[in-house]
PLY file of the C-alpha trace (Angstrom):
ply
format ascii 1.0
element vertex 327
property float x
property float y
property float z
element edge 326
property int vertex1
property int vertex2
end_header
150.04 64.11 90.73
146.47 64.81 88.81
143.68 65.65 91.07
141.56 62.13 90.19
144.93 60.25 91.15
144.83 61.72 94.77
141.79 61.29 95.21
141.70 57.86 94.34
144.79 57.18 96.91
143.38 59.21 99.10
140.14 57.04 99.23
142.40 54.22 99.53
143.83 54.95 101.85
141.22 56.68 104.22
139.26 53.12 104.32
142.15 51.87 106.20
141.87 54.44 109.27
138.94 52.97 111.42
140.78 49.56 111.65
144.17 51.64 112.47
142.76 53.78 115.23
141.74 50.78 116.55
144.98 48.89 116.68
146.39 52.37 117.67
144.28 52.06 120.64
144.48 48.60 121.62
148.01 48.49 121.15
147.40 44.71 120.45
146.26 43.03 117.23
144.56 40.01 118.89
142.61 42.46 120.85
142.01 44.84 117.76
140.82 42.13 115.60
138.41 40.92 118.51
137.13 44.30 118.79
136.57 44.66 114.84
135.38 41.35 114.54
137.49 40.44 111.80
140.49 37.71 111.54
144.03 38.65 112.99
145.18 38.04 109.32
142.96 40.47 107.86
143.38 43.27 110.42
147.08 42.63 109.84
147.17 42.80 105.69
145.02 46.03 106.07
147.85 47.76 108.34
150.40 46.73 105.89
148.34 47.71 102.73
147.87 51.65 105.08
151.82 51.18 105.64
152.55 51.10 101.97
150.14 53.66 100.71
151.92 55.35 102.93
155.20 54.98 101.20
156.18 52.03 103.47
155.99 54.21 105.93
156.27 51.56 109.36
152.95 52.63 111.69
153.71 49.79 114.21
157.15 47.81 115.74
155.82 43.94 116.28
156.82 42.59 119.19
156.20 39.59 121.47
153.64 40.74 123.65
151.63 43.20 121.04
152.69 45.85 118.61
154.30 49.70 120.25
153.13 52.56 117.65
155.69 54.88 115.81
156.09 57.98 116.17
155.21 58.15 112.59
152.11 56.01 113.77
151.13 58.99 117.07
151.27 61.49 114.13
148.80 59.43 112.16
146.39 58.62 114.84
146.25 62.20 115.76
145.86 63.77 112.67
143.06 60.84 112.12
140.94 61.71 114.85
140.59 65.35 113.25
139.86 64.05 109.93
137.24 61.38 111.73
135.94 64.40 113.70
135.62 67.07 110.58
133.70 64.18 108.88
131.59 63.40 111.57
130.98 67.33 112.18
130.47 67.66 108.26
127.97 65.33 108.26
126.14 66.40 111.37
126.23 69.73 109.54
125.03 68.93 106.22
121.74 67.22 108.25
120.76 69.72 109.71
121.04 72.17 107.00
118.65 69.52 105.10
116.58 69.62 108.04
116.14 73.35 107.82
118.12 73.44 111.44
120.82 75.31 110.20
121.47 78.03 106.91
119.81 81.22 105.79
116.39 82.59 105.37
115.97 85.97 103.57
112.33 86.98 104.34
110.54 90.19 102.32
107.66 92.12 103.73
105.46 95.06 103.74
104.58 97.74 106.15
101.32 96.18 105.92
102.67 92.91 107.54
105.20 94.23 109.31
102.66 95.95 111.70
100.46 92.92 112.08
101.16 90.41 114.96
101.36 87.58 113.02
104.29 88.12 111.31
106.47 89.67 114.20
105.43 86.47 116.32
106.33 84.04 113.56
109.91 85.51 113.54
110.21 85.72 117.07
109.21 82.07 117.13
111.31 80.96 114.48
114.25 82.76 115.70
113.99 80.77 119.18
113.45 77.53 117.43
116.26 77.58 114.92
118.70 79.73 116.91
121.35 78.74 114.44
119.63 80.29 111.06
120.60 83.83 109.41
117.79 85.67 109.43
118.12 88.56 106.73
114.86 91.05 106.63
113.92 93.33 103.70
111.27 95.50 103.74
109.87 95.74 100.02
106.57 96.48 98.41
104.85 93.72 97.19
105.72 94.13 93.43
109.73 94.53 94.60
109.12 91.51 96.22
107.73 89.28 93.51
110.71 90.61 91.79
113.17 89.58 93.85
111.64 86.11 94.84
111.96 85.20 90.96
115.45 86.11 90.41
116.09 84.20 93.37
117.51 87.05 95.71
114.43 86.38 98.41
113.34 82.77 99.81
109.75 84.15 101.35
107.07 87.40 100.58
104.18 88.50 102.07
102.16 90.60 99.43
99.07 92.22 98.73
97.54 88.96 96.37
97.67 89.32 92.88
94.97 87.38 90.55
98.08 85.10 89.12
100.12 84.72 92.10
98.70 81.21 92.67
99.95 80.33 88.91
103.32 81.09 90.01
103.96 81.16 93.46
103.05 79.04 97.08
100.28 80.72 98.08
99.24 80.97 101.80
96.88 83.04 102.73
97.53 85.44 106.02
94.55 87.67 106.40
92.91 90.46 104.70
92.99 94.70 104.61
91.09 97.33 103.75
91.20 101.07 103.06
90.54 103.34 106.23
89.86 107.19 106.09
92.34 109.36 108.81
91.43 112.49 109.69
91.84 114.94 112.56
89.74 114.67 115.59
88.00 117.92 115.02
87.15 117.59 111.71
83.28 117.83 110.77
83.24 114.25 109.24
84.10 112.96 112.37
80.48 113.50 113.15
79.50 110.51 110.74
80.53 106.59 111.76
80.95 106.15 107.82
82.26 108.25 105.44
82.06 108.28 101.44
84.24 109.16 98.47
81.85 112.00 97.81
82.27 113.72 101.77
85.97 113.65 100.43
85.09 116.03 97.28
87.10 119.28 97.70
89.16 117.71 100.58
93.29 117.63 100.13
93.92 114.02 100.46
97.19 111.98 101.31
97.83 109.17 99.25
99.92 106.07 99.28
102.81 107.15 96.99
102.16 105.86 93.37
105.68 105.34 92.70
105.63 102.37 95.75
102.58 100.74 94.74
100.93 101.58 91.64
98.65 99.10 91.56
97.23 100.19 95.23
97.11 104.04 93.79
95.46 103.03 90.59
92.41 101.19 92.45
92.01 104.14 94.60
91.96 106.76 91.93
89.30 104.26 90.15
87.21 104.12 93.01
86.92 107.80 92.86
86.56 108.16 88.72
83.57 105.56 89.70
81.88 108.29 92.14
83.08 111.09 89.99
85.29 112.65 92.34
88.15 114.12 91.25
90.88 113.38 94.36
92.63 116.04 95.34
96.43 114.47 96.20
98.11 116.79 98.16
101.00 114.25 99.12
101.67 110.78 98.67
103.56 109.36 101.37
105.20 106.05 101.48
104.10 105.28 104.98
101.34 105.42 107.34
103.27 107.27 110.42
104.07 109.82 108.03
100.67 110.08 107.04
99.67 110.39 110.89
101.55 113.15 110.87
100.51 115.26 108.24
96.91 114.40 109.42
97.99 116.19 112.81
99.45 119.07 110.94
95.94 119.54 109.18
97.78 119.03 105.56
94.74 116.74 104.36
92.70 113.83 105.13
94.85 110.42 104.06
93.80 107.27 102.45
95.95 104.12 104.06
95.31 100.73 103.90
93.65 99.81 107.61
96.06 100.67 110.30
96.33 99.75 114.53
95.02 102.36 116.41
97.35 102.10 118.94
100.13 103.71 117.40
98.32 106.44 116.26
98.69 109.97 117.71
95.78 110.98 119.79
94.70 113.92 117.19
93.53 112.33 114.48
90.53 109.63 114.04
89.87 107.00 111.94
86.32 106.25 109.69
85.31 103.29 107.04
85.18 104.35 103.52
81.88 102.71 102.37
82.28 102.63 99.12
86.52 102.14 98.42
85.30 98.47 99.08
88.87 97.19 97.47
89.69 94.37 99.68
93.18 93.49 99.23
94.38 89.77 100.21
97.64 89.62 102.46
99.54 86.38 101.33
102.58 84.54 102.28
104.38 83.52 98.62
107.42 81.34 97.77
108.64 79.53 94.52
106.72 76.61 93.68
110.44 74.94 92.48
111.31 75.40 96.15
111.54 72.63 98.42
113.61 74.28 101.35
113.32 72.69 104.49
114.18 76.43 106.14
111.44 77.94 104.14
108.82 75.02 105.32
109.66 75.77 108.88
108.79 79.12 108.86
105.61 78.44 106.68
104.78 75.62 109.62
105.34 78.56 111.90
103.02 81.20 110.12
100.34 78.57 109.34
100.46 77.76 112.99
100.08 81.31 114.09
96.63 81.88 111.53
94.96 80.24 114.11
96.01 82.15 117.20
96.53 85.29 115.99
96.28 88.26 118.80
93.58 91.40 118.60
95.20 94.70 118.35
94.25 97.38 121.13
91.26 99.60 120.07
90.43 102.71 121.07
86.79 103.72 120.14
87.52 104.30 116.76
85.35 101.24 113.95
88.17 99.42 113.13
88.50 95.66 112.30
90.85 93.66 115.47
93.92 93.24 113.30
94.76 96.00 110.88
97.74 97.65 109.16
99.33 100.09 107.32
100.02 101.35 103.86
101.46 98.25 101.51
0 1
1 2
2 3
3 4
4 5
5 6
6 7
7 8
8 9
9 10
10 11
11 12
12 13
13 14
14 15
15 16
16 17
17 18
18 19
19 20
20 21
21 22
22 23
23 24
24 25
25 26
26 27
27 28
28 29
29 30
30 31
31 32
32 33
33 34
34 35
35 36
36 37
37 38
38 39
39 40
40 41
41 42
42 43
43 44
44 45
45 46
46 47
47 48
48 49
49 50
50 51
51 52
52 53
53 54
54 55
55 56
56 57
57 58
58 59
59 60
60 61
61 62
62 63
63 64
64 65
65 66
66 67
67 68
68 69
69 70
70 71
71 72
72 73
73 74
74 75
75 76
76 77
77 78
78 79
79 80
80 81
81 82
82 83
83 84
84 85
85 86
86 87
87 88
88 89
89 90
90 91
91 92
92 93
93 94
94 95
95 96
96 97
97 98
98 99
99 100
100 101
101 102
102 103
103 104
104 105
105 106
106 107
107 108
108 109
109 110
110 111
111 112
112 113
113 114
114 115
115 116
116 117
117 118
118 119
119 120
120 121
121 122
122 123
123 124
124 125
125 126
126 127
127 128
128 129
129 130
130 131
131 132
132 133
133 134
134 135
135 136
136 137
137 138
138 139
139 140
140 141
141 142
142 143
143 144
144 145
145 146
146 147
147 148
148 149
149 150
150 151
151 152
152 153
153 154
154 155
155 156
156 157
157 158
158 159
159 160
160 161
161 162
162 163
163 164
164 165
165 166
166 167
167 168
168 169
169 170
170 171
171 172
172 173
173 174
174 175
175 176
176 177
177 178
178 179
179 180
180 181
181 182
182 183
183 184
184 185
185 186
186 187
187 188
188 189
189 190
190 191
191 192
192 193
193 194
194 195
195 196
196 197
197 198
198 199
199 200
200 201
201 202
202 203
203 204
204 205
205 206
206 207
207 208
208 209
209 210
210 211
211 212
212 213
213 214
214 215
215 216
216 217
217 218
218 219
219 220
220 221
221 222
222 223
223 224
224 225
225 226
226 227
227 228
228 229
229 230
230 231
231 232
232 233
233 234
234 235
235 236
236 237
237 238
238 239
239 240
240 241
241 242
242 243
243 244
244 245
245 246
246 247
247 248
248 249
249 250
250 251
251 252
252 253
253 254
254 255
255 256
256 257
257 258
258 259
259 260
260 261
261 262
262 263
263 264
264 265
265 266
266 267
267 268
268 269
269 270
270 271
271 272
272 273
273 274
274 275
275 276
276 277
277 278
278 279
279 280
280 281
281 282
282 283
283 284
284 285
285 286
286 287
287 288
288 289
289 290
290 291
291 292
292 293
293 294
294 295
295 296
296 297
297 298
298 299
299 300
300 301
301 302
302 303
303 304
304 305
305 306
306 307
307 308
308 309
309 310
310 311
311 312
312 313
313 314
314 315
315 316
316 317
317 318
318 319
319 320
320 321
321 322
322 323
323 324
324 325
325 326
């Protein structure tokens, strides 16, 4: 039988199923048609018209007092409860996956964001409030990340803001970084509360690693043509624990986009850089085309959160309340 055939009988003869569960119940047709609130006659036709759909299949045997079901007729009424049920369920289902209740998220991030509070609390919250949505993580610079939101492989960024990222993204705005100076404790420009590009002349420096985020490398090296300083990179490092750690081992002073003190070891220090004044702004992004009800919930979330957002423990050292790590 073709496929638009069956369907068609199949239509025909699922309209029929309410009205027999019904009689199936009631065991009378009075009754049943009382329920319904439709004539006797009609209630009767449609179990005839289900019966020969069927392939005169007899659902019912008349009698005096009421109709007694087949056991053709139990078979039906069972299997019809299931279908009623996966329809019902189906249709629950498909609700809440329009609501954004249900379905999967696939959220891209930096270190940088990763490190803040406001993004750990937004998926914390989000996780308790839609316990029933795939979460799936990936930690990506921010140019991987455009990258992967416009082919469609990643539903949410957050990204060091680009000058056309409102032309072709949702742009919300999260918060802001800045470059920080790590050194060891000991170290003679520890004596200064500020630091500039020219105390770094002659200094091995650890970089964010060009090959991550070549944008971020170029505006440092620029800053440093503009004081004509020629850096001296000793490594480049593609994040900040690593450059913690080679700050502690006395390999060079590194360069990192504003980091918590707190999970910093307790050799090194941290100064300002007065003049690598390269702010960078930290945004949430998403397709403009998109209209996901599971990406608007976690937006709701994050937007929510700007407004609460918790310091980050000091420890002497003049750095801003909320700051992270290399992007």
């Amino acid at each position: 039988m073709p496929r638009e055939v069956a369907t068609l009988r199949t239509l025909r003869i699922a309209k029929h199923f309410p009205f027999f569960l019904v009689v199936a119940e009631e065991q009378n047709l009075h009754r049943a048609a009382e329920r319904l609130n439709i004539a006797q006659s009609a209630l009767s036709r449609r179990i005839a018209d289900l019966e020969k759909e069927l392939g005169n299949v007899k659902l019912f045997e008349r009698q005096a007092r009421g109709v007694e079901i087949t056991p053709a007729g139990r078979l039906l009424a069972r299997d019809v409860r299931e279908i009623l049920y996966d329809i019902e369920e189906t249709s629950r289902r498909v609700a809440r996956l329009a609501h954004g209740d249900m379905g999967t998220l696939r959220l891209a991030f930096s270190e940088a964001m990763i490190r803040r509070h406001l993004l750990p609390s937004a998926i914390k919250q989000f996780r308790t409030a839609y316990p029933d949505v795939e979460l799936k993580a990936f930690p990506l610079t921010s140019e991987a990340q455009r990258q992967k939101i416009r082919g469609g492989e990643v539903d949410i960024g957050f990204v060091i803001e680009e000058a056309n990222d409102a032309e072709e993204f949702n742009v919300l705005r999260v918060g802001m970084d800045k470059f920080m100076l790590v050194l060891p404790v000991d170290h003679p420009l520890t004596a200064k509360d500020t630091v500039s590009i020219r105390d770094l002349e002659g200094e091995q420096l650890i970089f964010p690693a060009r090959k991550l985020s070549p944008r971020l490398f170029d505006r440092i090296v620029s800053a440093f043509d503009v004081n004509n300083v020629s850096p001296i990179i000793s490594v480049e490092v593609s994040a900040v624990d690593i450059a913690y750690g080679l700050v502690a081992a006395r390999m060079g002073l590194a360069i990192v986009t504003a980091v918590a003190v707190s999970s910093a070891p307790d050799d090194v220090s941290f100064r300002e850089l007065t003049d690598l004044d390269l702010p960078l702004q930290l945004t949430m992004i998403s397709r403009k085309s998109s209209e996901d009800a599971l990406l608007a919930n976690f937006a709701a979330i994050v937007e929510a959160g700007l407004d609460d957002r918790k310091p980050i423990e000091g420890s002497g050292d003049p750095i801003p309340a909320e700051t992270v790590a290399l992007s």
